[in-house]
C-alpha positions in Angstrom: 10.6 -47.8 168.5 10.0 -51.7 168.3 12.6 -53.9 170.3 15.3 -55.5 168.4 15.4 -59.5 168.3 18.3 -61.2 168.4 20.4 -62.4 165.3 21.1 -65.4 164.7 22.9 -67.5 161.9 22.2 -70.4 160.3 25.2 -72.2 157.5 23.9 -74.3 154.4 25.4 -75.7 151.7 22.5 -77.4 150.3 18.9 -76.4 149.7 17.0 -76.9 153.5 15.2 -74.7 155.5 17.3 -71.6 157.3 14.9 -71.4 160.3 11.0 -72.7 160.5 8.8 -69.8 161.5 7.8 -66.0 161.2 11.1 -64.4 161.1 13.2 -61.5 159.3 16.3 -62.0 157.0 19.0 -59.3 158.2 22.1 -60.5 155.5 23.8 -63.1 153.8 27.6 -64.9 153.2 27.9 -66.6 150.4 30.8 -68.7 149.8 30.5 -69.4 145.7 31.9 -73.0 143.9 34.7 -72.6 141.4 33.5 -72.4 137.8 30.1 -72.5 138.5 27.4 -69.8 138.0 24.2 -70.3 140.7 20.8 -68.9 141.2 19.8 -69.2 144.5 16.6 -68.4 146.1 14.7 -67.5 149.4 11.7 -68.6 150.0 9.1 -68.2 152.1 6.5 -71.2 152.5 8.7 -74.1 152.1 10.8 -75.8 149.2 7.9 -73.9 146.6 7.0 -71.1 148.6 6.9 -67.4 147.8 10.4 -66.3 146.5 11.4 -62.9 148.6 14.9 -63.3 147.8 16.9 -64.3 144.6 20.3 -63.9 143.2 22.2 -65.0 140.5 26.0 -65.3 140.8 28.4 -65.7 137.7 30.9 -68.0 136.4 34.0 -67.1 138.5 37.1 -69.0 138.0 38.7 -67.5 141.3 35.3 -67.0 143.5 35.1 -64.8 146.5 33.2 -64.9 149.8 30.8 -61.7 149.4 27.9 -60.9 151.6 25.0 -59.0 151.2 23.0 -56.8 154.1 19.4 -56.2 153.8 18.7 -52.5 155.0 16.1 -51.8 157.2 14.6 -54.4 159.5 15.1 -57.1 156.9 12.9 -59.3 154.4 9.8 -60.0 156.4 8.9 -64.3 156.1 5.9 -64.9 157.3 5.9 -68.4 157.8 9.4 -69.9 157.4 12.6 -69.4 155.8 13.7 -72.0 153.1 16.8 -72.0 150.7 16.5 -73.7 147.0 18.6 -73.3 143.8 17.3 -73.0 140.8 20.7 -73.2 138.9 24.0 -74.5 140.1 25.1 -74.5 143.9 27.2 -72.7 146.1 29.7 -74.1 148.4 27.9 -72.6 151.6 25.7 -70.0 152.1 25.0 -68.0 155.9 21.7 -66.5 156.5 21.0 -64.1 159.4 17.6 -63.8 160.8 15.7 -62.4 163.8 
């Protein structure tokens, strides 16, 4: 069995790269915006890279914190790990990677 890498965390709330080189995404926090639905995405390659990652979170008019774990050894980004939205924003999102 492969070693583990160390997680670590990196808190957005605006499109920008989460960390810049070959890494794996392990979860997610995401803190939604009142009244506002969002599509988010994770990309790998830069600001129009390959989307791994995408969700879509609905209109909420009393929005919770929710967060999301990637099973197994996470989403595999060859190159870099990059945030955009498509739709909306979010008031912060968390990544985890290692």
């Amino acid at each position: 069995m492969a070693m583990q890498f160390d997680v670590k965390s990196k808190h957005l709330n605006a499109a920008g790269s989460i960390y810049a080189d070959r890494a794996r995404l392990k979860g997610i926090v995401v803190a939604p915006a009142i009244s506002t639905a969002a599509t988010f995405e994770i990309r790998d390659g830069g600001a129009t890279g390959e989307i791994l990652y995408q969700m879509d979170i609905p209109v909420n008019s009393n929005p919770n914190t929710f967060d999301v774990l990637i099973p197994g050894e996470g989403i595999l980004f060859r190159t870099n790990i990059y945030l955009t939205f498509s739709v909306g924003s979010v008031t912060g999102v968390t990544a985890f990677y290692g």
